[in-house]
Backbone as CSV, one residue per row, in Angstrom:
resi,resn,N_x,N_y,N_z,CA_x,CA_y,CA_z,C_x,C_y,C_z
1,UNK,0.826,-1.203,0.000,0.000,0.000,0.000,0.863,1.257,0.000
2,UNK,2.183,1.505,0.915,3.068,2.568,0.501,3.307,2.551,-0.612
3,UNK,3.809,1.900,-1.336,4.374,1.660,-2.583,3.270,2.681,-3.407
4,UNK,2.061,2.196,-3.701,1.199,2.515,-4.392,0.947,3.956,-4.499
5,UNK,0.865,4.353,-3.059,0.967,6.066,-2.461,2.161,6.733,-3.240
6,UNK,3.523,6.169,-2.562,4.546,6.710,-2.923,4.027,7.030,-4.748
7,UNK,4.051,6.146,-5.585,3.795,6.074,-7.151,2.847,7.298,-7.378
8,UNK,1.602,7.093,-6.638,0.691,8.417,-7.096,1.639,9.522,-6.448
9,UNK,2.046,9.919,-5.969,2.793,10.936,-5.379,3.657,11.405,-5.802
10,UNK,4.551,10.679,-6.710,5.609,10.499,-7.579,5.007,11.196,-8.890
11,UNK,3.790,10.358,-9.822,3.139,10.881,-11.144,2.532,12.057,-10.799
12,UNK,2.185,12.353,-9.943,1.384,13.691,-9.163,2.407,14.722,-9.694
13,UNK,3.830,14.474,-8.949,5.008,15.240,-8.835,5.248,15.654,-10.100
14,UNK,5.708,14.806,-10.754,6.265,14.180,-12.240,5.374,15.199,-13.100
15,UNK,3.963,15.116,-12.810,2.991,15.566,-13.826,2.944,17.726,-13.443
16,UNK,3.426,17.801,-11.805,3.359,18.980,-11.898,4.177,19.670,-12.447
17,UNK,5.496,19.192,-11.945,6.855,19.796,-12.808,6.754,19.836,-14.311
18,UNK,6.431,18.828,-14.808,6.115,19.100,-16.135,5.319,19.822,-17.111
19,UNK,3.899,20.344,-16.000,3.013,21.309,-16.632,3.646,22.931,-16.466
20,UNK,4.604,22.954,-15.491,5.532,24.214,-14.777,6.470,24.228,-15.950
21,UNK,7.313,23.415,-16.587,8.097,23.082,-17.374,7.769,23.836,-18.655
22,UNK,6.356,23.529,-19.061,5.819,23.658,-20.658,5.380,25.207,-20.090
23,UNK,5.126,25.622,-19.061,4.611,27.330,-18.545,6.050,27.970,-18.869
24,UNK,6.973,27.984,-18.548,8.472,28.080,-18.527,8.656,28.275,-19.911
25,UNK,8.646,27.638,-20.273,8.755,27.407,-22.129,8.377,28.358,-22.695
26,UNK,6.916,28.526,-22.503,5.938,29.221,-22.493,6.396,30.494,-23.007
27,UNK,6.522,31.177,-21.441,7.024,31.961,-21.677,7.939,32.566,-21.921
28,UNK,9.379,31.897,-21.878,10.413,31.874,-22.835,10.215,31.974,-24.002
29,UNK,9.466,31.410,-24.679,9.325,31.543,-26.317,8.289,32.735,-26.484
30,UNK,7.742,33.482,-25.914,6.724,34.483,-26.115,7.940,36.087,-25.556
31,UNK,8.700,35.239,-24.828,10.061,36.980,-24.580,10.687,36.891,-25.283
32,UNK,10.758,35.642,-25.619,12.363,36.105,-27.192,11.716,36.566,-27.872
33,UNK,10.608,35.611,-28.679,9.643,36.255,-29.884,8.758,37.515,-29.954
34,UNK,8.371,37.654,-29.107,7.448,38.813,-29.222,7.409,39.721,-28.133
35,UNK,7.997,40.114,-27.505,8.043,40.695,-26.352,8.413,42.533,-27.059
36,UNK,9.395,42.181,-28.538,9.859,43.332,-29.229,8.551,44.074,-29.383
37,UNK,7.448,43.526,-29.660,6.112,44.359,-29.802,5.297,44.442,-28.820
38,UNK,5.283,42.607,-28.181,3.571,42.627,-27.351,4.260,43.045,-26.001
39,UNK,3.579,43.478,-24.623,3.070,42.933,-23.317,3.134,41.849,-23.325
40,UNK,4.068,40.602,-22.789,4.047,39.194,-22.382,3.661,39.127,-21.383
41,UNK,3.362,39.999,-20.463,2.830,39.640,-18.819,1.899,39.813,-18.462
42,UNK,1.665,40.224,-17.326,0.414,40.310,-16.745,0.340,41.702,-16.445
43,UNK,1.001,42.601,-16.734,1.215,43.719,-16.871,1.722,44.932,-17.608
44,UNK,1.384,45.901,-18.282,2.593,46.796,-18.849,1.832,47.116,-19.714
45,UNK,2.252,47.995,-20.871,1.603,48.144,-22.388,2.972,47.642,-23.497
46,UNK,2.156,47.138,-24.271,2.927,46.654,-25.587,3.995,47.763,-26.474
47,UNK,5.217,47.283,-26.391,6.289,48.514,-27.433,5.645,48.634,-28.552
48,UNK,4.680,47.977,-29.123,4.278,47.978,-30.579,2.859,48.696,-30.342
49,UNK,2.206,50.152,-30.412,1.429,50.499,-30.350,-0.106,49.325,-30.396
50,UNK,0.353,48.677,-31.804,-1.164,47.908,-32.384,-0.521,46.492,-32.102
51,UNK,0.157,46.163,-31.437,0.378,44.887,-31.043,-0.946,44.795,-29.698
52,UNK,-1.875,43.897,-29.007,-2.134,43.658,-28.105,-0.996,42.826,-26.913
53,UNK,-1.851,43.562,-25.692,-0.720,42.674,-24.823,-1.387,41.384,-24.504
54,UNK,-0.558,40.124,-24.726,-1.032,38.861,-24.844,-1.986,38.863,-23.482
55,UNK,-1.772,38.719,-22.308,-2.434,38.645,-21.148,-4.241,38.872,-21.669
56,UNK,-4.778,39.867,-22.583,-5.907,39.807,-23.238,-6.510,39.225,-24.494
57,UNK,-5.153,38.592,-24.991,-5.757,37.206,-26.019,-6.866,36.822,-26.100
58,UNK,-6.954,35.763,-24.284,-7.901,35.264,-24.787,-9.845,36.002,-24.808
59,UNK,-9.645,37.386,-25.041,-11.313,37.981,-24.857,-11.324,37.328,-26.163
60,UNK,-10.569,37.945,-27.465,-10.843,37.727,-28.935,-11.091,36.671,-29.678
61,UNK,-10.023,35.234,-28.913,-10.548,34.181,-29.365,-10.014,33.265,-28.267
62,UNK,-10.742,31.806,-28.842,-10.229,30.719,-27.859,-9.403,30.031,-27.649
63,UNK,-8.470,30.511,-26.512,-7.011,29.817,-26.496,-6.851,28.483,-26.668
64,UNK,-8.003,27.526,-26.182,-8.185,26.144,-27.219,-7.047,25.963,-28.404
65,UNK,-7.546,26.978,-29.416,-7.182,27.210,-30.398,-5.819,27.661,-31.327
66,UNK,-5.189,28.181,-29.912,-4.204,29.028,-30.290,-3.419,27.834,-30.965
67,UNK,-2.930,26.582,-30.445,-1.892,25.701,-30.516,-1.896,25.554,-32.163
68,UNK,-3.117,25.118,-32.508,-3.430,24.966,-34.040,-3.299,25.893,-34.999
69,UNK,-3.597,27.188,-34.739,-3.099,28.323,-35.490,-1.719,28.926,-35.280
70,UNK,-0.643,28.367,-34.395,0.889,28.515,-33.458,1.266,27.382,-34.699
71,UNK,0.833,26.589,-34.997,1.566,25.338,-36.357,1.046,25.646,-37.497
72,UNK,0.417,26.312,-37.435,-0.417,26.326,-39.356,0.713,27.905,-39.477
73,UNK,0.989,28.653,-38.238,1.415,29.992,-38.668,0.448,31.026,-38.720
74,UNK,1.152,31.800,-37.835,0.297,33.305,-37.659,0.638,34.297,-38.840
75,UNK,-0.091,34.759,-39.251,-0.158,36.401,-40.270,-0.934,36.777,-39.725
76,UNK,-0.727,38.476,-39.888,-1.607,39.450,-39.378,-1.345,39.809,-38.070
77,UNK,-2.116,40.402,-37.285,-1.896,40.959,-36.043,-1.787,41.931,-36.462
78,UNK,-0.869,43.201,-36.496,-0.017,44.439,-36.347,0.177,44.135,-37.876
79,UNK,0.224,45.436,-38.975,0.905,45.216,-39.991,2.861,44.891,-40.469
80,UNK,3.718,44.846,-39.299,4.706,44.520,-38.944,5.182,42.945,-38.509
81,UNK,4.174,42.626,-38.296,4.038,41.403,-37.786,4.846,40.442,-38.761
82,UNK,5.884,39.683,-38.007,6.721,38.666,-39.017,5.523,37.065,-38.647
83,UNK,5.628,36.550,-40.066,4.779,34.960,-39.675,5.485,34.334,-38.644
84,UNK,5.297,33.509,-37.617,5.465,32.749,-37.133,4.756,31.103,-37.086
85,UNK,5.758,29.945,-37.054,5.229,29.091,-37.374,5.736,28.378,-35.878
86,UNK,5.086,27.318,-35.237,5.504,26.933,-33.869,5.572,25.498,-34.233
87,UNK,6.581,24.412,-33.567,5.866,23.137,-33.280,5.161,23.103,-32.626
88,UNK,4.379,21.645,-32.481,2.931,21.132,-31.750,3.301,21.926,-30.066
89,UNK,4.488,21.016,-29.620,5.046,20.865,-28.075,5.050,22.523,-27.799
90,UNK,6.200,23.225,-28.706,5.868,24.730,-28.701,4.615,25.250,-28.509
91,UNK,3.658,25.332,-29.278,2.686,25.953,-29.651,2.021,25.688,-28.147
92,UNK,2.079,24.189,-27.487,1.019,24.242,-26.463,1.509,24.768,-25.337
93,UNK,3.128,24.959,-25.244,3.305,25.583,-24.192,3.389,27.231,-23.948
94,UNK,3.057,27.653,-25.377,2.794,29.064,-25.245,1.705,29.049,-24.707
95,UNK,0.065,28.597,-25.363,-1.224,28.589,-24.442,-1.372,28.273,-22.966
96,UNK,-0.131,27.750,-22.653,-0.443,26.967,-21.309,0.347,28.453,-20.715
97,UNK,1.287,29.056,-21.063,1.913,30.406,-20.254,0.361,31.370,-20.633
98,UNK,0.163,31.780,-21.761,-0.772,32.347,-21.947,-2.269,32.421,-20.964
99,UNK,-2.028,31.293,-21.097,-3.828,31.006,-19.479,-3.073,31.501,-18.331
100,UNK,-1.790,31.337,-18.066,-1.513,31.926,-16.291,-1.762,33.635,-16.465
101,UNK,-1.579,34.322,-17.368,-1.233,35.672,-17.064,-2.898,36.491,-17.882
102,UNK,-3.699,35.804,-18.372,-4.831,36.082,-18.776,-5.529,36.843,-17.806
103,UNK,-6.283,38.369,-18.935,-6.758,38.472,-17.543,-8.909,38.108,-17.873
């Protein structure tokens, strides 16, 4: 019966660090990339006048979504805006930083 505990306690562990991990990522890949224009936090205004600051993403659409349009490649936004194309793993750990700082 320890054993069993210990294990859930362990995947518990295992599973939190790893959702902290892909948040991390997250937002690492949203300060290198875009930070030159947007608000990445939970605070501030965007260097790019018509950039939005991500933290309000999700009013416009559903962060669901973002991961799938993060791999197909973004156009648009800001007329400055360079495409960006994400992998899968990428793409979901931007949404997953994106939901912590939402307001």
């Amino acid at each position: 019966m320890k054993f069993v505990w210990f294990l859930a306690i362990y995947v518990v562990s295992v599973s939190t660090a790893q959702a902290q991990s892909d948040v991390r990522r997250g937002r690492d890949l949203v300060r290198q990339l875009c930070s030159g224009c947007h608000a990445t936090g939970r605070s501030g205004n965007s260097p790019h006048q018509a950039a939005p600051p991500f933290r309000i993403l999700g009013r416009s659409f559903n962060l669901d979504e973002l991961p799938r349009r993060l791999e197909r490649g973004i156009l648009a936004g800001h007329p400055d805006m360079p495409e960006f194309k994400f992998s899968s793993d990428d793409a979901n750990a931007v949404r997953d930083y994106l939901r912590t700082i939402r307001e």
